[in-house]
C-alpha positions in Angstrom: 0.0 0.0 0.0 1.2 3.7 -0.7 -0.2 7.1 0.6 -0.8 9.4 -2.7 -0.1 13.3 -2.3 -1.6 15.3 -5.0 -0.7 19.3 -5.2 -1.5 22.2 -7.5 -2.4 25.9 -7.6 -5.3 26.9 -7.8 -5.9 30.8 -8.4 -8.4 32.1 -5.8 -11.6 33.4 -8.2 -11.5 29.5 -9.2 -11.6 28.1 -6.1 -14.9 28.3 -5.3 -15.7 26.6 -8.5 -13.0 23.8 -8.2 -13.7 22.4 -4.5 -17.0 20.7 -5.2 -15.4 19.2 -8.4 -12.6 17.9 -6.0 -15.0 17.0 -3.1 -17.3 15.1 -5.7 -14.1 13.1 -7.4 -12.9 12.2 -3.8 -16.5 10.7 -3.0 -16.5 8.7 -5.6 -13.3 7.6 -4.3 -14.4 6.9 -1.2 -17.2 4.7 -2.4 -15.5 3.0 -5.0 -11.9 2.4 -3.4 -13.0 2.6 0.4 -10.4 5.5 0.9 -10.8 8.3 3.4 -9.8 11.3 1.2 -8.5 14.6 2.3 -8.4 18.0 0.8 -5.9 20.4 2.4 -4.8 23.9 1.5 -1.7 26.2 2.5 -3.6 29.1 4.9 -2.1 32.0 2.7 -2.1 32.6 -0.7 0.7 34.2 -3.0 0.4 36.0 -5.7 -3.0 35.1 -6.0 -2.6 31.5 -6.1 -3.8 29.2 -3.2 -1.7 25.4 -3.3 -4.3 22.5 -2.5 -3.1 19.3 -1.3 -5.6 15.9 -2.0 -4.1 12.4 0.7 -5.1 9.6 -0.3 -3.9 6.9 2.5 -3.3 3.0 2.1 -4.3 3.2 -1.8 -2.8 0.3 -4.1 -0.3 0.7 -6.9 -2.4 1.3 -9.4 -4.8 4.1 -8.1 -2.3 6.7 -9.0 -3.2 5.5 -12.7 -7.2 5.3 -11.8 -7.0 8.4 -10.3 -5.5 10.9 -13.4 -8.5 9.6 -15.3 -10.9 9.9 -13.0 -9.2 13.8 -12.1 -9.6 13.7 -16.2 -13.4 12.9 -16.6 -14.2 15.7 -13.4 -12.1 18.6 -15.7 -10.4 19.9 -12.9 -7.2 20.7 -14.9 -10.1 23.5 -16.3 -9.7 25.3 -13.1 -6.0 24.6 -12.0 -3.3 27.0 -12.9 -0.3 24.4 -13.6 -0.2 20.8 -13.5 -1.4 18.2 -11.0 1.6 16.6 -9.2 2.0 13.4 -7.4 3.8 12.0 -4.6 4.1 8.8 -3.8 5.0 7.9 0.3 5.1 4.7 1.8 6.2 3.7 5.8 9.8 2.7 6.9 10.0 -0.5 7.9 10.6 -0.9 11.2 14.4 -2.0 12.4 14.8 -5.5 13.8 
């Protein structure tokens, strides 16, 4: 299992527009995948530009894959400034 980290800029007269996109996408995640999703954002904004954060913990390999298209088919690229990045985390294994 991995923990997904997804972050872009949004600029601040889109963001009332993007976050029910994003909430609805990560609903369907939730149903679908059985993932509790978050959506995070830095407090301040610069130069007009907020930075969101979507976590997706303990997701398989693949939903890194599922998710771009699923991001694809809710056109939230319509209302991002800059591409969607990903980061993939996993735990340390513990020492013996």
């Amino acid at each position: 299992m991995i923990d997904l980290y997804v972050y872009y800029k949004v600029h601040e007269r889109d963001a009332a527009a993007l976050a029910p996109r994003v909430r609805a996408l990560q609903a369907q995640v939730a149903q679908q995948h059985g993932v509790r999703p978050q959506l995070k954002r830095r407090p301040e904004a610069r130069d007009g530009l907020q930075t969101w954060m979507e976590v997706y913990p303990g997701v398989g390999a693949d939903f890194p894959a599922w998710l771009d298209t699923a991001a694809n088919g809710a056109d939230i690229a319509a209302l991002i400034a800059g591409p969607r990045r990903a980061e993939i985390f996993t735990d340390l294994t513990p020492c013996a």
